[in-house]
N, C-alpha and C positions, 0 to 999 in steps of 0.2 A: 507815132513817128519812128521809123526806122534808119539809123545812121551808122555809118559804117569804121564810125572813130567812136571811142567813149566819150561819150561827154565830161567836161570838169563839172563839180560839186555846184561851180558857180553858175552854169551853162544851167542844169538842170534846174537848182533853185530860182534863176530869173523866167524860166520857159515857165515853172510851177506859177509862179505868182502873177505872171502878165494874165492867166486865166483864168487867177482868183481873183483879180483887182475888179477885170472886167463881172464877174458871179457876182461878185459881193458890193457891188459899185449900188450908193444907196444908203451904205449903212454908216453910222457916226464915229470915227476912232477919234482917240484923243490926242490931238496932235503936240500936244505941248505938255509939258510936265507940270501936275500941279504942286500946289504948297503944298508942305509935310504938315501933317494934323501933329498937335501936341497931344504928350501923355500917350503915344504909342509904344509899344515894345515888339519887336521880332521875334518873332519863333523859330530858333536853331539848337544846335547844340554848343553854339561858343558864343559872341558878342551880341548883342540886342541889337547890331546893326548889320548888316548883311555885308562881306569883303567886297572890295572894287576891284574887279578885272578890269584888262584894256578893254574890254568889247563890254564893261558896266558891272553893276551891280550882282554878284553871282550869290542865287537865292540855294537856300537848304531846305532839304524835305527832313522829317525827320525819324528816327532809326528806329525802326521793329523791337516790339518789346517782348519778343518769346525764347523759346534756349535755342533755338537754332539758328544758324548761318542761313543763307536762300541764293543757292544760284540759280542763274537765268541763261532760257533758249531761246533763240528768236527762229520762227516757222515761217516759210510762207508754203502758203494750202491754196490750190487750187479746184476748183469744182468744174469738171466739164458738162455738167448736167445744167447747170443754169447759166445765162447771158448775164452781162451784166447791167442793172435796169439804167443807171447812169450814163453809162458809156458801151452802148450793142456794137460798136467795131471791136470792141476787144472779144467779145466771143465767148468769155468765159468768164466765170466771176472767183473773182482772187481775193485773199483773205492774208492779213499779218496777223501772227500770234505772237506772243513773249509766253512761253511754259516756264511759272517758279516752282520751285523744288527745295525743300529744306534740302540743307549739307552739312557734312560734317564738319567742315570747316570752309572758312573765304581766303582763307590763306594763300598768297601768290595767285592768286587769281583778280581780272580786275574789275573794279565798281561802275556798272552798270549805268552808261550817261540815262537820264530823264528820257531825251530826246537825241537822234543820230544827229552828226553834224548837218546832214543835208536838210532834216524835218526842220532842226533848230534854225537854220538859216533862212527857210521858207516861214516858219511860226513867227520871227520877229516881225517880218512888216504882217502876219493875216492878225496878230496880236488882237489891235484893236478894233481891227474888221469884226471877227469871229466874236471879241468878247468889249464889250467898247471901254470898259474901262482899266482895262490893261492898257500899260504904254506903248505908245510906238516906238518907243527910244529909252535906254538907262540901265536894261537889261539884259545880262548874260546868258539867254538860255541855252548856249553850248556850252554852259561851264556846271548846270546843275544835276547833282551825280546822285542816282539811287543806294540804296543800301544793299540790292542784289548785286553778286559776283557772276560776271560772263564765263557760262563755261564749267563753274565748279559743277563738280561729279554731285546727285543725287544722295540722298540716305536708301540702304538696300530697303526692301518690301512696299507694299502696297499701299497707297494714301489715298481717300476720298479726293474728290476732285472738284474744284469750284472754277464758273465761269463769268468773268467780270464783261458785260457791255458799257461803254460810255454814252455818254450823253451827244445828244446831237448836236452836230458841230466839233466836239471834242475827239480826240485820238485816246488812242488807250494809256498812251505816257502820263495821261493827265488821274489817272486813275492807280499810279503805282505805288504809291504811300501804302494805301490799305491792302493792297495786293501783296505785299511786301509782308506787313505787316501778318496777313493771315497766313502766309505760306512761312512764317517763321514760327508759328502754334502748330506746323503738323500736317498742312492740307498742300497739296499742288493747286495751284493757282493759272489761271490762263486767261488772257487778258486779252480782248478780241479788239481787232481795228475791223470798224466796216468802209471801207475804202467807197467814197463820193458823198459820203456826209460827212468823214471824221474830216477834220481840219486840214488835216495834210498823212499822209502813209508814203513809208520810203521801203520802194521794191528792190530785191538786191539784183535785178535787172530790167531792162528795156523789153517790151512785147510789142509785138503789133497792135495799134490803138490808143496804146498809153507809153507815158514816158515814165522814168525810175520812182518819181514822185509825183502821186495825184492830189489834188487839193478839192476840197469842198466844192458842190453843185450848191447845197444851200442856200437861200438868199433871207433878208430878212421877211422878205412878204411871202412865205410860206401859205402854200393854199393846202387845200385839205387832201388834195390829190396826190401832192407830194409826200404830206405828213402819214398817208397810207402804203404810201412806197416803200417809205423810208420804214415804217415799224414791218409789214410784211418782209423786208429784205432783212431787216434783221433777224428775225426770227427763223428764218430759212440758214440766214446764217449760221446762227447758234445752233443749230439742228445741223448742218453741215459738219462742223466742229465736232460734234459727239461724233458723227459718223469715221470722219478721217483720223482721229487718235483711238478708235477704239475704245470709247467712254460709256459707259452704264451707271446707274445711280449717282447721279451726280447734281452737284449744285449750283444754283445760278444767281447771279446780283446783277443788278444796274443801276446807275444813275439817270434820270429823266428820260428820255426817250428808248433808255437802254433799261429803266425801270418796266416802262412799260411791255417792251419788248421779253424781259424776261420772265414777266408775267404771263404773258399771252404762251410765252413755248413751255412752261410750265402747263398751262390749261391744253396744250395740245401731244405733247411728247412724255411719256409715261418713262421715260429712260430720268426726267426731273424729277429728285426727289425736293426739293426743296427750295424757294423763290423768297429772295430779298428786293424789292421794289423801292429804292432811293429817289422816291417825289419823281414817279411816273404817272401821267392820265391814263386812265383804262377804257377813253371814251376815245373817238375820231374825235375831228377837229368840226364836225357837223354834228356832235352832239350822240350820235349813235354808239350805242357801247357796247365793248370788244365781246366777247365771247364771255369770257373766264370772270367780267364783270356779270354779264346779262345767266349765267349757267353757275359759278361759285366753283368752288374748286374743295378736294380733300385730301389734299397734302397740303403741308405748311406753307403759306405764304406770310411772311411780315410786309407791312404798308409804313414806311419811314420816313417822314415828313418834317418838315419845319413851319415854325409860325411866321415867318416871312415873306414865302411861297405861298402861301394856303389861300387859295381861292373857291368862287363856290364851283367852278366845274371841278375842282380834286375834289372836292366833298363830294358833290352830285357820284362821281363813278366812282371813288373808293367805298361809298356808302351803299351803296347798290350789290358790289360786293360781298362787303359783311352783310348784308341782309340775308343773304344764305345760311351764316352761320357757319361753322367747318373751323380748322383749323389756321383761321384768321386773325392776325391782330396787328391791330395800328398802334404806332409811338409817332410823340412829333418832340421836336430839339426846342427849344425856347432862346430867343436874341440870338437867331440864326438865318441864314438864308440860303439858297437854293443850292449852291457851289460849294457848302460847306463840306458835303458829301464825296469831295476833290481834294486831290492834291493844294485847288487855289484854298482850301483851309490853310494851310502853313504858310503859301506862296504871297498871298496879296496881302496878310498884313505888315508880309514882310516890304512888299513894294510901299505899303503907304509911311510906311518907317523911312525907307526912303527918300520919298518926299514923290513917288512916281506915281501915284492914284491917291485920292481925297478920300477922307474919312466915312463923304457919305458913298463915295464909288467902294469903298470895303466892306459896305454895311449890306450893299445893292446884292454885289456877289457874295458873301457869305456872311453878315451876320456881324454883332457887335462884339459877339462870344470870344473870349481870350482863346487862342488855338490853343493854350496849355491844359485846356479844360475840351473845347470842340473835338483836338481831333482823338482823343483818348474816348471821346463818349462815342466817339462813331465807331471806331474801330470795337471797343465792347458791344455796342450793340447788336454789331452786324457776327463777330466774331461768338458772341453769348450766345444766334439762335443756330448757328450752325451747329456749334457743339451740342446744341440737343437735338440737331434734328438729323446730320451728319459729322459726329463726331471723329475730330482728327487721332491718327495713327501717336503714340507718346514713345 
């Protein structure tokens, strides 16, 4: 769509979601707010109950535990070498980044929304679309603010470099807790949107083909055609990314589909030293397994799992894997589940605290695990192999 006025915030986010209603039309949200479960506690840094803004409940992620301050870039990267598989009138495939960087200090500088107003304002109604038991309603997510500083200046010299994918369906926002959290240890952190699966990605303008904000192609009957799309296009992505910043040796994490994905460019791109896999299949969705399962790999890969998720196709192709042998090893979390590995660790018990998703919708997305305990073990674990396998800058 090309228009010859700017659009309002609110133009853009109603055009966004009349496109995801009809994508996602099918899937179950929760239209009503359920009871709050007893014996819950919130995860912040002040009250056990999360503040009420006018626009609801405004949730906390919570604050990086390394000596450094982290401020934050936002990129957008274009590749004219590939179309884009979602959307071929746009011609060219577009890429948001957020680059963190430890700082000397966050001082005068400001903290970092979660999500832009426009993504926030579109995520509230794809909420329950995209994840069912998040609310449609009760919740501020234009009000929940990262711990990185927009803007603040770098620490001088050279830093390894780690690259985070999300999960499918998810934006990268959803992923900034730990991103945060590692680029406060020492590392540059870079957090990829792959725009027509993530949730919603907000461009800082209009092209031909697409409008400022695209939302999710995904639906929930995913066929195995798509699910090949979607990890090939990532992976092209991530390889994209190295190419356009100038990256070499560098590291790579993902959550579920972005697990997978960072495995796979791991087993293809030699510029990756090192692959963290957060409950990714290494198989198609026909059973046929990737490469870097079926071949093994000899650089580090960790396989990161929970006993929640654990089904026998992740057995079947992470097993397959290690049967190589190589510098391979699996952990799995215990009274955890799949989402833990997200930001929604801190966020949803905070909603069932609430009273805005049920005890067992907490348990579906991430687990029974107190966050005071979950998201500390994630962040060591992922933060533990890096340091021995790309040790951050002190």
């Amino acid at each position: 769509m090309t228009s010859h006025h700017a659009p309002t915030r609110r133009t853009v986010a109603r055009g966004a979601l009349a496109g995801a209603a009809a994508l996602l039309l099918g899937a179950t949200p929760a239209l009503t707010a359920p009871a709050a479960a007893s014996g819950t506690t919130a995860f912040g840094p002040t009250a056990s109950e999360p503040a009420v803004a006018s626009g609801g409940r405004v949730l906390r992620l919570p604050a990086p535990t390394g000596p450094h301050a982290v401020g934050a870039t936002v990129r957008h990267l274009v590749d004219p070498s590939r179309n884009d598989p979602w959307a071929p009138e746009i011609g060219v495939r577009e890429l948001m980044v957020t680059v963190l960087r430890p700082t000397a200090t966050g001082r005068g500088f400001l903290r970092m929304p979660q999500l832009t107003p426009g993504a926030a304002e579109v995520f509230t109604a794809l909420a329950p679309l995209v994840r069912p038991h998040l609310p449609a309603a009760g919740a501020d997510w234009t009000a929940t603010l990262t711990h990185a500083r927009t803007g603040a200046p770098p620490l001088p010299g050279r830093r390894p470099v780690l690259l985070y994918s999300p999960g499918g369906g998810d934006s990268r926002a959803m992923g900034s807790s730990l991103a945060i959290d590692l680029a406060s240890h020492g590392w540059t952190v870079v957090t990829v949107d792959h725009p027509g699966d993530a949730s919603e990605v907000e461009f800082p303008d209009e092209r031909p083909g697409r409008d400022p904000i695209r939302t999710t192609v995904l639906r929930p009957d995913m066929d195995a055609g798509t699910f090949r799309t979607m990890i090939d296009t990532r992976v092209a992505d991530l390889r994209f990314v190295l190419d356009a910043l100038g990256l070499d040796r560098v590291g790579l994490y993902g959550h579920s589909a972005g697990g997978t994905a960072v495995a796979q460019a791991l087993h293809e791109d030699p510029r990756v030293a090192a692959a963290v896999n957060l409950e990714g299949y290494l198989d198609r969705m026909d059973g046929t397994l990737l490469p870097v399962a079926r071949e093994g790999t000899d650089r580090p890969l960790l396989l990161a799992g929970t006993d929640g998720f654990r089904d026998d196709r992740l057995d079947r192709s992470w097993s397959a894997l290690l049967a190589h042998g190589g510098p391979v090893a699996r952990r799995q979390l215990a009274d955890s589940d799949h989402w833990v590995f997200t930001d929604y660790a801190a966020l949803v018990p905070q909603l069932q605290a609430a009273g805005l998703t049920t005890a067992a919708g907490r348990a579906e997305m991430v687990g029974t695990l107190d966050p005071r305990v979950s998201v500390p073990a994630v962040r060591k674990l992922v933060r533990s192999f890096f340091a021995r396998h790309l040790p951050a800058a002190r």
